[in-house]
C-alpha positions as CSV (number, residue, x, y, z in Angstrom):
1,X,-3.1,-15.2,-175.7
2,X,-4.5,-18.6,-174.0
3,X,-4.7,-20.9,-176.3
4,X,-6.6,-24.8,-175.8
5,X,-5.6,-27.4,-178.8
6,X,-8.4,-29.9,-179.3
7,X,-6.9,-32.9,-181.6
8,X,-6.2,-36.9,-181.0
9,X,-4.0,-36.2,-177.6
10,X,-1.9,-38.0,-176.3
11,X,-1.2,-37.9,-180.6
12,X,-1.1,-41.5,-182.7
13,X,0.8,-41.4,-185.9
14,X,-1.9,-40.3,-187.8
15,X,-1.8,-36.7,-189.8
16,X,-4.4,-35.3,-187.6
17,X,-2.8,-35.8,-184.4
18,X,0.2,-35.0,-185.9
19,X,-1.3,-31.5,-187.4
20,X,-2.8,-30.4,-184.2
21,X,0.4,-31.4,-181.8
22,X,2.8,-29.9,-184.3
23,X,0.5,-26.6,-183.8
24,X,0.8,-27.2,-179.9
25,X,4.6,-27.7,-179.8
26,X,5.0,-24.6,-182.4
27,X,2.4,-22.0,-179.6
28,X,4.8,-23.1,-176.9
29,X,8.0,-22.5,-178.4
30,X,7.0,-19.2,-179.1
31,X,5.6,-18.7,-175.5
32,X,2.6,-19.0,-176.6
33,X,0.4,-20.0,-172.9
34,X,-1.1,-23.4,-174.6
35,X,-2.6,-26.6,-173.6
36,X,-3.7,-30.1,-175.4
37,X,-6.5,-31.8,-174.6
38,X,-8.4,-35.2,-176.9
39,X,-10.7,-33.3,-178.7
40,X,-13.7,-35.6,-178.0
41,X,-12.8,-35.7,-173.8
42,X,-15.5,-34.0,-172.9
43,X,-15.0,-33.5,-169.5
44,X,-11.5,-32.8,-169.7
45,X,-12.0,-30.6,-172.0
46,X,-14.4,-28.8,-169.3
47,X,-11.7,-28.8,-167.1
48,X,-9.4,-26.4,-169.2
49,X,-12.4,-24.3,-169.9
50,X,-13.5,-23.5,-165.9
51,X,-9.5,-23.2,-164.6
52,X,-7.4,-21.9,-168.2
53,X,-10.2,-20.0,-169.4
54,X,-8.7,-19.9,-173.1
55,X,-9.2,-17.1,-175.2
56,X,-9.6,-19.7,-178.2
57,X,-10.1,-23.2,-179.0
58,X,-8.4,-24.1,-181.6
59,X,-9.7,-27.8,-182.8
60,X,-8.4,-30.5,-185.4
61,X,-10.8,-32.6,-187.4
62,X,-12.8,-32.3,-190.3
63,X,-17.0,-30.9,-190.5
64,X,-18.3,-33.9,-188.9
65,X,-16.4,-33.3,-185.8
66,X,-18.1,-30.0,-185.0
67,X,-19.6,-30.8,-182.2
68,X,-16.6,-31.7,-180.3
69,X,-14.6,-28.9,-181.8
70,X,-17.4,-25.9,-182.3
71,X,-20.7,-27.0,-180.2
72,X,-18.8,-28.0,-177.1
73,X,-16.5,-24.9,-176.3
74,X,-19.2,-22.3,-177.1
75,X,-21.9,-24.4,-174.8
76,X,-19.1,-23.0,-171.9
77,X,-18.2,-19.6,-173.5
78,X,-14.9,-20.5,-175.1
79,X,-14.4,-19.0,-179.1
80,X,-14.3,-22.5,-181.0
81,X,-11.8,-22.0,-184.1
82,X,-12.1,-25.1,-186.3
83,X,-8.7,-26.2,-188.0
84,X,-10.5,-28.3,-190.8
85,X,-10.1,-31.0,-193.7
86,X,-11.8,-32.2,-196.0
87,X,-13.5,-35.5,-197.2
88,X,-15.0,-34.4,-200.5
89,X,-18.3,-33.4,-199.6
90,X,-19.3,-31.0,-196.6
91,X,-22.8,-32.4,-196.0
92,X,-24.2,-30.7,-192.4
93,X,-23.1,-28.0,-189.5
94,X,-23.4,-25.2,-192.6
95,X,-25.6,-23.3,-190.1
96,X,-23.0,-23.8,-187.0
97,X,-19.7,-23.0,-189.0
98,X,-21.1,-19.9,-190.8
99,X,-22.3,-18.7,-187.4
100,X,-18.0,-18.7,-186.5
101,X,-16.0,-15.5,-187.2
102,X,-13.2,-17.4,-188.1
103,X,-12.7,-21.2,-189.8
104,X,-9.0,-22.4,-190.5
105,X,-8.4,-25.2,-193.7
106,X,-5.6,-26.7,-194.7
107,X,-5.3,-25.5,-198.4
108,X,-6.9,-23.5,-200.8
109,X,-8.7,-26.4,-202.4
110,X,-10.2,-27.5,-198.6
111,X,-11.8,-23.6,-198.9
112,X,-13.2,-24.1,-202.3
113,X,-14.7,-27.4,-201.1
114,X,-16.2,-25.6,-197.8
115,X,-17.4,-22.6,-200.2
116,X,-18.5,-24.9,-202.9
117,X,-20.8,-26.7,-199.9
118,X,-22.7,-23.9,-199.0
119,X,-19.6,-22.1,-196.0
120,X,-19.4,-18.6,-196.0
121,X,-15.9,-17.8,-197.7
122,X,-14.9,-14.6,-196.1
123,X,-15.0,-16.6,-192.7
124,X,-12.1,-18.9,-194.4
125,X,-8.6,-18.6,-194.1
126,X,-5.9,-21.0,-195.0
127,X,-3.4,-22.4,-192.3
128,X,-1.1,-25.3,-194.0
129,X,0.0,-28.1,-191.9
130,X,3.1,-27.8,-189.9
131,X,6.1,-30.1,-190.8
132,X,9.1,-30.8,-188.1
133,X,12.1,-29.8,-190.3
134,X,14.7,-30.7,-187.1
135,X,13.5,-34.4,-187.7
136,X,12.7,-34.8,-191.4
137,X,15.8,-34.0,-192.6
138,X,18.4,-35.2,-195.5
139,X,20.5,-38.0,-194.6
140,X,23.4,-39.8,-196.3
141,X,23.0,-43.2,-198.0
142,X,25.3,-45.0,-195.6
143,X,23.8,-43.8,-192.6
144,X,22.9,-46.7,-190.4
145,X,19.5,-46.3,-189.7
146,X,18.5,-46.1,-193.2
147,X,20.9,-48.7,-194.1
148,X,18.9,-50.7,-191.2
149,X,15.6,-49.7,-193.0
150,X,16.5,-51.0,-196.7
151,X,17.6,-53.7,-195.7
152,X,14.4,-54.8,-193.1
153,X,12.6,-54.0,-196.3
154,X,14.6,-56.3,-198.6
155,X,16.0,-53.9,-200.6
156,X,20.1,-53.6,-201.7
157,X,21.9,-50.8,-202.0
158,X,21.8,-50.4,-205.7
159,X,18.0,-50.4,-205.8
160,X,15.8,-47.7,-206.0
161,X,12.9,-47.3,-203.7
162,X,10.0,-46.2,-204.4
163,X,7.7,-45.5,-201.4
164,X,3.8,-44.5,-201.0
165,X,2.9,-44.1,-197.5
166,X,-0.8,-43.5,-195.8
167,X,-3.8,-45.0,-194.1
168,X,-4.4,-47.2,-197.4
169,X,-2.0,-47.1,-200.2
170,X,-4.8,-47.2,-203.1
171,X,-6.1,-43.3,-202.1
172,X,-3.1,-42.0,-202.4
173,X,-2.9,-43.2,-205.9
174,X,-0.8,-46.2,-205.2
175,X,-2.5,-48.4,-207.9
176,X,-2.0,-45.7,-210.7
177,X,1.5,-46.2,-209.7
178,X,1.4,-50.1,-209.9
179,X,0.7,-49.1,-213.7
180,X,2.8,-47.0,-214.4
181,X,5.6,-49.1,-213.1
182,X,4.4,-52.1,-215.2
183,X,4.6,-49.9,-218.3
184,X,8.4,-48.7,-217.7
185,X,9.4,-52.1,-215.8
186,X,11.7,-53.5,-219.3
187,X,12.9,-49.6,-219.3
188,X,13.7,-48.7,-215.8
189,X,16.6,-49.3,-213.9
190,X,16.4,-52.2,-211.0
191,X,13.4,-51.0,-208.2
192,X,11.6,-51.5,-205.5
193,X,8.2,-50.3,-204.6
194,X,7.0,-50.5,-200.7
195,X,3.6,-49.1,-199.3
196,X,3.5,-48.4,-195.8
197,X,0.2,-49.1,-194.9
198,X,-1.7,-49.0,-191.6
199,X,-2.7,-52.1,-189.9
200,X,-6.7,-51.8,-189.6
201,X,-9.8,-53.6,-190.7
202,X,-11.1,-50.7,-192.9
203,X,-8.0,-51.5,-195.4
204,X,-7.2,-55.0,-195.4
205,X,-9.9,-55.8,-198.4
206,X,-8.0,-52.7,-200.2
207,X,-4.1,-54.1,-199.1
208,X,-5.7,-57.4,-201.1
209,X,-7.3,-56.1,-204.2
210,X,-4.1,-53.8,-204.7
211,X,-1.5,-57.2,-204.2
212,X,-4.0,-58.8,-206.7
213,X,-3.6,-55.7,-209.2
214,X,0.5,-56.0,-208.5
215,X,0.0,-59.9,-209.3
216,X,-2.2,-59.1,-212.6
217,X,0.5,-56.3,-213.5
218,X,3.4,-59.1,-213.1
219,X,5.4,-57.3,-211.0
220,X,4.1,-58.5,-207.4
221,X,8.0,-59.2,-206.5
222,X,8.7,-55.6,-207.1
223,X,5.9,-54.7,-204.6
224,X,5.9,-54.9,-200.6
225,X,3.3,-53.5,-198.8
226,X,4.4,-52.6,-194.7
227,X,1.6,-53.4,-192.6
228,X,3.5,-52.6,-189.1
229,X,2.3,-49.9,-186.4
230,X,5.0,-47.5,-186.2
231,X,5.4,-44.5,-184.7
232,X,6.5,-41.0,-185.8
233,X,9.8,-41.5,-184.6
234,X,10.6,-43.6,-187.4
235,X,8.6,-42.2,-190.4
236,X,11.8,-39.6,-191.2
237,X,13.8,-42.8,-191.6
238,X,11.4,-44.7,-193.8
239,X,11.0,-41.5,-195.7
240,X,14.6,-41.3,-195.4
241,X,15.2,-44.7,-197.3
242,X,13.6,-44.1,-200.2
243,X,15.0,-42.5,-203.1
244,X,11.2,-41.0,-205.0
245,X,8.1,-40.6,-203.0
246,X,5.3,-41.1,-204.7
247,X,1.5,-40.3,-203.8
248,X,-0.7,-38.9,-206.5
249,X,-3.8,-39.1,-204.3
250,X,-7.0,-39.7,-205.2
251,X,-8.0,-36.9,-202.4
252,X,-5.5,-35.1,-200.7
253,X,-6.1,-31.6,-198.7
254,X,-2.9,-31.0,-197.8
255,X,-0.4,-34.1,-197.8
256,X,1.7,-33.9,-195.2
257,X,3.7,-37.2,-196.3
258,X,4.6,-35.5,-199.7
259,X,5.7,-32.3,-197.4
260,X,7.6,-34.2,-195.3
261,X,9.6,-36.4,-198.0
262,X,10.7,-32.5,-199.7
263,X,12.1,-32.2,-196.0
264,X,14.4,-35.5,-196.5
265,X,15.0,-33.8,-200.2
266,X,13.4,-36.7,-201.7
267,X,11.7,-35.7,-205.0
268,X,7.9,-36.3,-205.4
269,X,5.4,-37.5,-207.4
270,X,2.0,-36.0,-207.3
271,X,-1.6,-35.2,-209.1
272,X,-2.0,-31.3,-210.0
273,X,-5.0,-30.8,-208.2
274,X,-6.3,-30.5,-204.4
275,X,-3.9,-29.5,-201.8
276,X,-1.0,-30.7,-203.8
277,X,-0.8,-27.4,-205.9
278,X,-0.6,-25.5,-202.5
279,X,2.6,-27.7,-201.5
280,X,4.5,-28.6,-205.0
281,X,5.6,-27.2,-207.4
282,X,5.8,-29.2,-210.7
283,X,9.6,-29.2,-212.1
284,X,10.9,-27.2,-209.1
285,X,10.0,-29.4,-206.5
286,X,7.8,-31.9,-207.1
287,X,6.7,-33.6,-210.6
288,X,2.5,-33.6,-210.8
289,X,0.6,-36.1,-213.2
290,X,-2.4,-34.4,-214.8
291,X,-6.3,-35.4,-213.8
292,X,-7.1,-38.3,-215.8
293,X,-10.5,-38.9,-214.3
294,X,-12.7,-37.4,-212.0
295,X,-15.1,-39.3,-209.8
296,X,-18.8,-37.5,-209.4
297,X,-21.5,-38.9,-207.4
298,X,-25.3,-37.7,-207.5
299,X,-26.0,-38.3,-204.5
300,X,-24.5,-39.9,-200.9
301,X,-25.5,-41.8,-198.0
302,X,-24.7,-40.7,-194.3
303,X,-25.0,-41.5,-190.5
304,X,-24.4,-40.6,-187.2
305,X,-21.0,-40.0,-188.2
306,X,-22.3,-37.0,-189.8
307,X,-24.9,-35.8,-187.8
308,X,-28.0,-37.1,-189.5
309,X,-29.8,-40.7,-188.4
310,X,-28.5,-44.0,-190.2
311,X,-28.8,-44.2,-194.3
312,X,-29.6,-40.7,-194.4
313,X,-29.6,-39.8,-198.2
314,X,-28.6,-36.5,-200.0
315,X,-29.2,-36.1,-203.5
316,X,-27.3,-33.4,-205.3
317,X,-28.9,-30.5,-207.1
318,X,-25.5,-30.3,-208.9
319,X,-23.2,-33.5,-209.1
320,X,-20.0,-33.7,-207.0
321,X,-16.2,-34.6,-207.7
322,X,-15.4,-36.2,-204.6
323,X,-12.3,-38.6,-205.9
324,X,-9.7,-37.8,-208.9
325,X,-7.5,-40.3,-210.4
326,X,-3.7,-39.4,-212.1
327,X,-2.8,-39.9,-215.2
328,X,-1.2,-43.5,-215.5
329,X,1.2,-43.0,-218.4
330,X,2.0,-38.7,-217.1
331,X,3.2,-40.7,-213.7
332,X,5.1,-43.3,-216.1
333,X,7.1,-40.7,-217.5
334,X,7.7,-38.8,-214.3
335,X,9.1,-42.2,-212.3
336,X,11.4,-43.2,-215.2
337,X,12.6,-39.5,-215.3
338,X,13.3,-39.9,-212.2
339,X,14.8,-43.4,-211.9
340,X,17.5,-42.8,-214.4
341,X,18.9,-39.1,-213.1
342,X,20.0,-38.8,-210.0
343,X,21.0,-35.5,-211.1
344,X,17.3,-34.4,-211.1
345,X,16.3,-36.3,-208.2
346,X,18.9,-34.3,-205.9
347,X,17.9,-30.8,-207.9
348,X,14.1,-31.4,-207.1
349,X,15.0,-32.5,-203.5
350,X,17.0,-29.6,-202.5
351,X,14.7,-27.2,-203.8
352,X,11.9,-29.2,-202.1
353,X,13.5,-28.9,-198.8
354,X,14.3,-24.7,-199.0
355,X,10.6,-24.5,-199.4
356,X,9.1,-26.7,-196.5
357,X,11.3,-25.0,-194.5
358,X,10.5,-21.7,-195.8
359,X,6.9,-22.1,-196.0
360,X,5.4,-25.1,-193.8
361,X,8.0,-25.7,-190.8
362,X,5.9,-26.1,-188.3
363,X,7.4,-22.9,-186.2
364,X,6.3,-21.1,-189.4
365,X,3.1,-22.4,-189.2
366,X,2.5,-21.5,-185.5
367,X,3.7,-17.7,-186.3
368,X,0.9,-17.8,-188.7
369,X,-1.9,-18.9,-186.7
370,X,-0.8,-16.5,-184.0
371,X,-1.3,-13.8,-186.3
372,X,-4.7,-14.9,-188.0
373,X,-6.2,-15.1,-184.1
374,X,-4.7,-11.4,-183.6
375,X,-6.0,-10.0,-187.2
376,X,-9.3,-11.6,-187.5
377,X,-10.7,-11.8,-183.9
378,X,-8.7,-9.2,-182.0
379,X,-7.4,-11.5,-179.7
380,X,-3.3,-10.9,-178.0
């Protein structure tokens, strides 16, 4: 089996690049014959095709990026398998991803969004994302580098952390968690609550609106939002630091922090819906606020972005949920569960770790997409 990986190569931090190269490393340490390429590299991507002649082309993205991941390999006669997300609403290629005998998601929610948007649902099979469990692993309190880490952060050894991390800190439900710290504040032992953000114009207005909420909440002192670049080398050591994870997204198709954090045995704090119900499990692993609202649109606006001229409107025969919000005062009594046992902060986290390694290592993962290319399209 010859197999081309079309992601963000060389990878950034993000989870993207990190899904596809933890696919690629996974296909060569089981001797899988595999290359990486930048999935929008046209002619590099050419380049592989004419000399590697791959039996597949296995590409990262989400529906807008089909013709980089789908289009572009079957214009040179190379079987295009899509390794998709999802961003709440599937709104073109329907006609170009139903025409594939085979369409990989990231959880079962990611298939009933595909389904829901008019993709053929016998086509669809799940592939989770692949987590390194060599380098997200457990480590002691007085460890060095996460003694270096709480303390760069400002925090002392007898505070908890409490960490969010992603591209903003608002979608993955970090302002439901500003609230519910404000309601157990007087109740909960002393904290700390730091959102890793990313540095990038798209989220500074949100990095200000949620500071404002942490100012309107009174406990901005409490609060520190990380707006470094770092790189994936330190992410297990920030995860590392931090005594609860917490990321009840707003929209979430796999969550590949929350994954990673069960591989430190860190407990989590997640929304029981989307991708989350694929990778928790509330009371065992994980602890999952109920939906307390769902966000429905009539109708959306779209661009060349999504394959359709500028202010290109949809208007829905049905209306669509494309964001969900946690319940505040669910997450509330999850975090100050939480914050006064470590008893049942070290049960959840061991029990989170057996699984991601279990189910979602990312050697695991590889196995699994091996045998989905074997089974479905006869390929060895």
């Amino acid at each position: 089996m010859k197999v081309l990986v079309l992601y963000d190569y060389p990878p950034s931090p993000g989870g993207l690049a990190t899904q596809g190269d933890l696919l690629y490393k996974g296909l060569l340490e089981l001797g899988v014959d595999a290359h990486a390429v930048h999935f929008e590299s046209a002619q590099e991507k050419e380049w592989y095709y004419r000399w590697f002649s791959p039996d597949v082309a296995v590409g990262v993205g989400y529906w807008g990026h089909s013709p980089h991941l789908v289009l572009h390999p079957q214009r040179y006669g190379i079987q295009p398998v899509p390794w998709l997300v999802a961003d709440g609403y599937i709104a073109n290629y329907q006609e170009v991803l139903n025409a594939l005998p085979l369409i990989l998601v990231t959880s079962n929610w990611v298939k009933e969004m595909y389904v829901r948007d008019g993709i053929s649902g016998d086509k669809i099979e799940v592939l989770p994302v692949g987590c390194h469990t060599d380098q997200f692993i457990p480590f002691q309190k007085d460890d060095p580098k996460i003694k270096a880490v709480r303390e760069s952060l400002g925090i002392s050894p007898d505070q908890l952390m409490i960490l969010t991390v992603g591209g903003d800190a608002a979608s993955k439900g970090a302002q439901e968690v500003m609230q519910a710290l404000a309601i157990i504040d007087s109740k909960a032992p002393d904290w700390k609550y730091v959102c890793k953000v990313w540095p990038q114009p798209r989220t500074r207005m949100q990095n200000l609106a949620d500071l404002e909420m942490a100012t309107a909440l009174g406990i901005e002192k409490n609060v520190t939002y990380a707006t470094n670049t770092i790189s994936r080398n330190f992410m297990p050591y920030l995860i590392g630091a931090c005594d609860i994870y917490a990321a009840p997204s707003r929209l979430e198709g796999f969550g590949m922090p929350q994954v990673e954090a069960g591989a430190c045995e860190k407990p989590v704090i997640g929304i029981n819906a989307m991708g989350m119900l694929d990778t928790l499990v509330h009371g065992k692993t994980a602890l999952l606020a109920n939906v307390a609202e769902k966000i429905v649109v009539n109708e959306v606006t779209l661009g060349d972005e999504s394959g359709f001229e500028d202010n290109h409107k949809v208007v829905f025969d049905v209306p669509r949920t494309v964001d969900y919000r946690a319940n505040v005062q669910d997450i509330a009594a999850h975090l100050l569960a939480l914050m006064e046992s470590a008893s049942l902060r070290e049960k959840l986290g061991k029990a989170a770790r057996i699984r991601v390694v279990e189910h979602f290592d990312y050697r695991v993962v590889a196995k699994q997409f091996v045998s989905l290319i074997q089974d479905k399209l006869g390929i060895n």
